[in-house]
C-alpha positions as CSV (number, residue, x, y, z in Angstrom):
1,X,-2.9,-13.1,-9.4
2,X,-4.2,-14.7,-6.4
3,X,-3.9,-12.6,-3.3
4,X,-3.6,-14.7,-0.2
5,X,-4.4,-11.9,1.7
6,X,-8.2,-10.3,2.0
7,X,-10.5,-7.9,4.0
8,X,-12.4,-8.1,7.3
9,X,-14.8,-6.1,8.6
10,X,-14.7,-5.5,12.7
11,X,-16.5,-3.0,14.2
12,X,-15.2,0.2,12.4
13,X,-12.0,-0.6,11.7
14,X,-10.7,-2.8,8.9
15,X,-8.1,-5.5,9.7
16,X,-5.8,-7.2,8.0
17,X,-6.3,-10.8,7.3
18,X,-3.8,-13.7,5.6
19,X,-5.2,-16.5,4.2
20,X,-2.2,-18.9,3.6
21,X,-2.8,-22.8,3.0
22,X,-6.5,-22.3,4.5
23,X,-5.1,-20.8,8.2
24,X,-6.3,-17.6,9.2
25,X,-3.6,-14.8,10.5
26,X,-4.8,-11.1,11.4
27,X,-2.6,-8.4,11.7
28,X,-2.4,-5.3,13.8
29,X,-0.1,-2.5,15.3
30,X,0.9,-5.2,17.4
31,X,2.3,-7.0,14.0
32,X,3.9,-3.7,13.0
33,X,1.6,-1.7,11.0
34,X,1.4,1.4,11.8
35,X,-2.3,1.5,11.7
36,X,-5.7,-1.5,12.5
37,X,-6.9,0.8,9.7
38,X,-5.6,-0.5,6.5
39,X,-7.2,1.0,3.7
40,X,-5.7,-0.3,0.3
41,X,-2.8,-3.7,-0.4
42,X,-1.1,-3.7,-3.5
43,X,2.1,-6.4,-4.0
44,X,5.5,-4.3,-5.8
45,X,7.3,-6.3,-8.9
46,X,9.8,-7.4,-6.3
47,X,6.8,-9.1,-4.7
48,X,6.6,-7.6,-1.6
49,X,3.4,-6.9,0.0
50,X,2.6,-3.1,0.7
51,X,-0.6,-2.1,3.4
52,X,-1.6,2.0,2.8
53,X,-3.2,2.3,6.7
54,X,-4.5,5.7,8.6
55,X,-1.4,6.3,10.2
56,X,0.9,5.6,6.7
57,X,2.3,3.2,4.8
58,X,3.8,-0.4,6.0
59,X,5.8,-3.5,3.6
60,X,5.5,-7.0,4.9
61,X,8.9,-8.4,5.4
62,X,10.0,-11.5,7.0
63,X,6.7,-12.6,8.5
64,X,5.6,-9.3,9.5
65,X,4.9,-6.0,8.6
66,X,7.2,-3.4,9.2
67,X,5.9,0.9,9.3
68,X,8.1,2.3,6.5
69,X,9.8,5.3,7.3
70,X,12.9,5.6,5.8
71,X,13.7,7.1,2.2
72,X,11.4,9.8,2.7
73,X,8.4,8.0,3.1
74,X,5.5,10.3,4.2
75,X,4.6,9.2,7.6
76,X,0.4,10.6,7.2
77,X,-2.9,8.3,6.3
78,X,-2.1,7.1,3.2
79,X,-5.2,5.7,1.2
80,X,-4.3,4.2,-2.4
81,X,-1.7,2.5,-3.7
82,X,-0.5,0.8,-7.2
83,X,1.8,-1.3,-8.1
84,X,3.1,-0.9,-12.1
85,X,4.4,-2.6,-14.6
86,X,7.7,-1.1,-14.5
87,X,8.5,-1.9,-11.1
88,X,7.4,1.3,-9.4
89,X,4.8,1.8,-6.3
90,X,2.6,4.7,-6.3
91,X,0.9,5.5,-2.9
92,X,-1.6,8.5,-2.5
93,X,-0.4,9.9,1.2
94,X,-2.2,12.8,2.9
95,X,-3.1,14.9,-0.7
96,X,-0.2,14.2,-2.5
97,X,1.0,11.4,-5.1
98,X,4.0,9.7,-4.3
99,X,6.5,7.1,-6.1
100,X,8.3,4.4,-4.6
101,X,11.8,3.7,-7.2
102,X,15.4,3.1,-6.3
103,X,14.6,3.2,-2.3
104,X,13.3,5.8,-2.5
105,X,9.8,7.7,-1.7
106,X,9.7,10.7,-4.4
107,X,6.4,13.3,-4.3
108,X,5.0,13.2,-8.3
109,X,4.6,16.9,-9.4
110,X,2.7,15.6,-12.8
111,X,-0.6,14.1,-10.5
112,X,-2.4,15.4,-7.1
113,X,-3.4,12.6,-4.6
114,X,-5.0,9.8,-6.7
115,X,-7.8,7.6,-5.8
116,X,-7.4,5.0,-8.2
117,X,-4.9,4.5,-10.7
118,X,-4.3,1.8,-14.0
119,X,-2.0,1.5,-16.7
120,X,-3.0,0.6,-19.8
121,X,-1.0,-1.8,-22.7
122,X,1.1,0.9,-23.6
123,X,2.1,2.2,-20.2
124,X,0.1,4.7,-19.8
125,X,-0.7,5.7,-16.4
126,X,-4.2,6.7,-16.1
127,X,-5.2,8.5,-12.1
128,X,-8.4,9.1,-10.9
129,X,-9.3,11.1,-7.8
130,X,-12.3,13.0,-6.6
């Protein structure tokens, strides 16, 4: 899939850039994430667009990103997330695992927080963390 979205490096903190039809748009707290530090994008089977930032986790709806937190999202620095085949979104906030189903943010009792995550042919979930 190609992302329209990518990574830019300013000064410490990393920023949000969209690359749509060659234009250039950054985003920021002032565009509604919760954080200039976004650490991690992934894009749910529904197709929306998901930022993990310092300060939690943000979905980009209706030309803007909105700081998610209702249906018991965890509102703490948030650093991985996954999007799987089934639908679901996994995010790794503050050291614990969390899924995204139904509306609703659920903590995963079966993995700690994850650093990376994949899903092979069979559906197996595989996590990785340090």
């Amino acid at each position: 899939m190609n992302m329209p979205y990518g990574w830019n490096k300013r000064t410490s903190t990393y920023v949000l850039d969209r690359y749509p039809q060659g234009e250039r748009t950054f985003y920021r707290t002032a565009d509604g994430l919760p954080s200039d530090n976004v650490t991690h994008l992934a894009v749910a089977g529904n197709g929306d667009v998901w930022a993990a930032t310092s300060a939690g986790l943000a979905r980009y709806a209706g030309g803007r990103f909105e700081p998610v937190r209702d249906g018991g999202a965890p509102a703490a620095p948030a650093s991985m997330l996954y999007a799987d085949r089934q639908g679901g979104l996994w995010a790794s906030v503050a050291g614990a695992l969390y899924r995204f189903e139904s509306g609703q943010w659920r903590e995963d009792a079966l993995f700690a927080a994850a650093d990376a995550m994949a899903e092979d042919d069979a559906g197996t979930l595989f996590a990785a963390s340090e």
